[in-house]
N, C-alpha and C positions, 0 to 999 in steps of 0.2 A: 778677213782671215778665213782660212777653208777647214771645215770638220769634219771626219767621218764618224760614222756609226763601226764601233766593234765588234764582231764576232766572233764566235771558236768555228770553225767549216773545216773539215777531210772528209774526203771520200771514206775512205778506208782507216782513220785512227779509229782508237779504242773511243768507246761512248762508258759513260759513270754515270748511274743513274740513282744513286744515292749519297746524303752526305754521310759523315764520320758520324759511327753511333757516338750518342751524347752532345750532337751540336744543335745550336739553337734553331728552330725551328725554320723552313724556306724561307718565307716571310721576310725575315730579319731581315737576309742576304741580298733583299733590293731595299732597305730603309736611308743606307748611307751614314750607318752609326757604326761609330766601334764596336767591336765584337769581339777582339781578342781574350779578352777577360771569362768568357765567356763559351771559348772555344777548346776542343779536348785537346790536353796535349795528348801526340801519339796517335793521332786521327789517323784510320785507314779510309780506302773509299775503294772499290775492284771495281774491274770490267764487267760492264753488265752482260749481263747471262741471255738478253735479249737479240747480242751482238756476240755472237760464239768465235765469228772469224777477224774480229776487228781486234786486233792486238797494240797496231805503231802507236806510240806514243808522239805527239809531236810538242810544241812548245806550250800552243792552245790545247786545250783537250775539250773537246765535246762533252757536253752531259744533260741530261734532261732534269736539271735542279735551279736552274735558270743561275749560276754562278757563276764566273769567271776562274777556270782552272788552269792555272799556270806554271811553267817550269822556272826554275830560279834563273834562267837567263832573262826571262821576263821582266824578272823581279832588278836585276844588273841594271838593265837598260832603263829602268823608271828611277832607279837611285843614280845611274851617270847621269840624268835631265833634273837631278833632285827635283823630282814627284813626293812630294809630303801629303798629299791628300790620299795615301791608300796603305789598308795595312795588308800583310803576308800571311796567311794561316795555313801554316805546312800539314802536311798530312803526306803518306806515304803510299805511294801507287800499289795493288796489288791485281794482279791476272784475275781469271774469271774461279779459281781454289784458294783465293785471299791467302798467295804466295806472294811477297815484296816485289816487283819487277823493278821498281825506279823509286829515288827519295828525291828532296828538295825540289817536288811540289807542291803546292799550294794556291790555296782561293784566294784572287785578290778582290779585295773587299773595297772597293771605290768609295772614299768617304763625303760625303756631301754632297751638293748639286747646283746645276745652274737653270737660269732662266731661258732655255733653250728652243719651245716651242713656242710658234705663234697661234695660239689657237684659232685667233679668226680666220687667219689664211692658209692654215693648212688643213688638210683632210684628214679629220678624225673621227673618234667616239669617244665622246667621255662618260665614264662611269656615274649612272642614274646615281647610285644613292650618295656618293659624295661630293658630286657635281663639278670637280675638277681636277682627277684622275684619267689621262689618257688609255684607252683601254687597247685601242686600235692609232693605226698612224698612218697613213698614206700621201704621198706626196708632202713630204714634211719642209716647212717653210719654218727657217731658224728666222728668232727673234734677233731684232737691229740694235748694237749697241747695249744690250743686257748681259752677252758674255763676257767674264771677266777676262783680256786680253792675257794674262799669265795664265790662265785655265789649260791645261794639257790633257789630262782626264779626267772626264768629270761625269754625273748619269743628268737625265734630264729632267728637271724638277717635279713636271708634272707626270710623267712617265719612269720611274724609277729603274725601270731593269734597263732601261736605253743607257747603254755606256758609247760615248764619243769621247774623241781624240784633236789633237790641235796634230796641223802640218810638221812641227817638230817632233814629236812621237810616231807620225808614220811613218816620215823619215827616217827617224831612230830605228824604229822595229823594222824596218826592209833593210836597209845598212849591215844591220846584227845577224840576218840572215833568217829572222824569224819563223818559227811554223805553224801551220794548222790555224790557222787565223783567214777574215777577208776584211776589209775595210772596203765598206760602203759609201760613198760620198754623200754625206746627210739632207742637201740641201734637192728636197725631190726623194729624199727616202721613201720607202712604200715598206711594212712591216709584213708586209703579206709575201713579198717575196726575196727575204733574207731569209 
C-alpha cells in the first residue's frame, strides 16, 4: 500500500502563527491525544502580521504552530471515509485586526500513531536525550507490515508532527477538489525539503 506525508503549502494563502488564546500548549498538538476537553470554545486564531499580504484562505491553511488547520470540508471528506482517529477543534479565522473572515475551521488533531519508520534503514536523527525520537528524516523507509492496513491518517510513532495518509484519502481529498495542501510520497521522504 502507498502513503504520503501531509502538508498545508500555498504560495500565497494566509499563514496563523499562533494558537486560540487559552489552548493547551504546542506540545500537546503533536502527542496524538484528545484534546477537545481541553480546548477553548470560541477560539480565534488571525493572519499573521508577519505576512501582511497573504489573505486566501484555502482548505489547508499554513501556520508556523506545527498544526494541522483545516476547513470543514476537510473535516466532510474524513467523516465520508469514517476517519474515527481524529478530532475537529473549530476556531474561527480572523484577518490580520482580529475581524472574522471565515468559520468552520479548525485543527485536526490526528489521534494516535503508527509504526511507521524504519530507523535502521532510513536517514535520520534521533533525539540524544530520549533515544528514540526522530528529530530529522531524510530518505524515509516505511516499516514492512507494522502499518495497520485500515490506517488512513495517522502521525508516525517515533516522529509525531509527521502526519501520512493511505491512497484512499489522497484520493478522497483531489476528488473533493481540496486546497492549500501537497502530499509527499513517504517512501524516500527527506524532511528538509517539504
Amino acid at each position: 500500500m502507498s502513503y504520503w506525508v501531509l502538508k498545508a503549502e500555498s504560495a500565497d494563502g494566509a499563514v496563523i502563527d499562533a494558537l486560540p488564546e487559552g489552548s493547551p500548549t504546542n506540545w500537546k498538538f503533536s502527542r496524538g491525544e484528545p484534546l477537545a476537553r481541553q480546548f477553548p470554545a470560541g477560539g480565534k486564531v488571525s493572519f499573521s502580521d508577519h505576512f501582511p499580504d497573504r489573505r486566501k484562505l484555502y482548505d489547508f491553511v499554513r501556520n508556523t504552530v506545527g498544526v494541522l488547520l483545516v476547513s470543514s470540508r476537510v473535516k466532510q471528506v474524513l467523516e465520508d471515509l469514517q476517519v474515527h482517529n481524529a478530532e475537529f477543534l473549530p476556531v474561527t479565522m480572523c484577518d490580520h485586526q482580529w475581524s472574522p473572515v471565515a468559520e468552520g475551521y479548525g485543527i485536526l488533531n490526528v489521534l494516535g500513531s503508527q509504526d511507521v519508520i524504519d530507523l535502521e534503514r532510513s536517514d535520520c536523527d534521533i533525539d540524544p536525550i530520549t533515544k528514540k525520537e526522530v528529530t530529522r528524516v531524510g530518505n524515509l523507509v516505511l516499516t514492512q507490515g507494522k502499518i495497520d492496513p485500515k490506517a488512513d491518517i495517522f502521525r508516525a510513532r517515533n516522529m509525531m508532527e509527521l502526519v501520512l495518509v493511505s491512497e484512499r484519502v489522497k484520493i478522497s481529498f483531489e476528488q473533493a477538489g481540496l486546497t492549500g495542501f501537497k502530499l509527499h510520497v513517504a517512501e524516500g521522504f527527506d524532511d528538509m525539503f517539504a
